[in-house]
N, C-alpha and C positions, 0 to 999 in steps of 0.2 A: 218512847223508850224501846230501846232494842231490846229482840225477845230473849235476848240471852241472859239481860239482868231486870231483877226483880225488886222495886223500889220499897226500902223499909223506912214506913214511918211510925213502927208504933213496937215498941221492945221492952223490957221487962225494966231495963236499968233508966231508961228514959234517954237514952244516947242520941238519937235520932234530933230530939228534942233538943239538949243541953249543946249538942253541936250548933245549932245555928244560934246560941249563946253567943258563939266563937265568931261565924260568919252565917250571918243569916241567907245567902248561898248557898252553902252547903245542905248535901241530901246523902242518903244512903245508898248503897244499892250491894245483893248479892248478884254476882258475877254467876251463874251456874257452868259457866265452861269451864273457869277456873278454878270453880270452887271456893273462893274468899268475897266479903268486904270491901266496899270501894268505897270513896268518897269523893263528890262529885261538887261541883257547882256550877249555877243556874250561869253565873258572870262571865264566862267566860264560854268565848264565842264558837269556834267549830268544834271544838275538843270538852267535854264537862269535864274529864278525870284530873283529878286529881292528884290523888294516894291510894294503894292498896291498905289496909289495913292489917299488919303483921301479926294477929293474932285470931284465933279460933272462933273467937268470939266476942260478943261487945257488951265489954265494961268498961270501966274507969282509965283505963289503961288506952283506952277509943281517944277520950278527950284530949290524955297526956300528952300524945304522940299526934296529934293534932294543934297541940299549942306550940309544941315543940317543934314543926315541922313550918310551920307559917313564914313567909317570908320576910316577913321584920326581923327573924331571927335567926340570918343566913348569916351573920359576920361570927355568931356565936358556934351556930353547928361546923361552920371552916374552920373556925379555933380546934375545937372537938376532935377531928377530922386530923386535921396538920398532927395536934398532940398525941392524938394514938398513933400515926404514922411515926412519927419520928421516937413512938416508945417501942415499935414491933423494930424500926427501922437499927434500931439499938439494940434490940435483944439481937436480932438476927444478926450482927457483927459479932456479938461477945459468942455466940456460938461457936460461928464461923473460926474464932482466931482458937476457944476452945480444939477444935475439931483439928487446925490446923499444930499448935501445942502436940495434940497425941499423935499427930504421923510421922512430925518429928521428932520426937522423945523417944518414938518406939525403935 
């Protein structure tokens, strides 16, 4: 292990644990350069990372975003994805013709 990260297998909410539920690969690690959560696994061959872990600290929220992120469920997050794009892609027209409306009105 590199000395920058420091392997966690033993935490209060039992994450560490309930993670390899998910993929028994999977391992923890704090990052100390970074400062966050990693998650890593054993399977995979020159590179173990994974995912960062998007939040401060490991709870419930560890697992979610870990089921969430798994790759059987790449056609779902692209949906996701495409549908926020094309609702920001929308707002940001109706602005636009807004914005346009009041320079020539004015």
């Amino acid at each position: 292990m590199k000395n920058n990260l420091i392997l966690i297998d033993n935490d209060c909410y039992f994450i560490a644990q309930r993670l390899k539920e998910i993929d028994e690969s999977y391992f923890i690690v704090f990052n100390l350069f970074k400062r966050v959560y990693e998650v890593h696994s054993k399977n995979q061959q020159k590179n173990s990372y994974c995912f960062t872990i998007p939040y401060l600290a490991l709870d419930d929220r560890t697992i979610d975003f870990a089921i969430k992120t798994r790759k059987e469920n790449i056609d779902k997050i692209l949906k996701e994805i495409d549908e926020n794009n094309n609702k920001v892609y929308k707002k940001n027209i109706k602005e636009q013709v807004e914005k346009i409306k009041e320079a020539i009105c004015w």
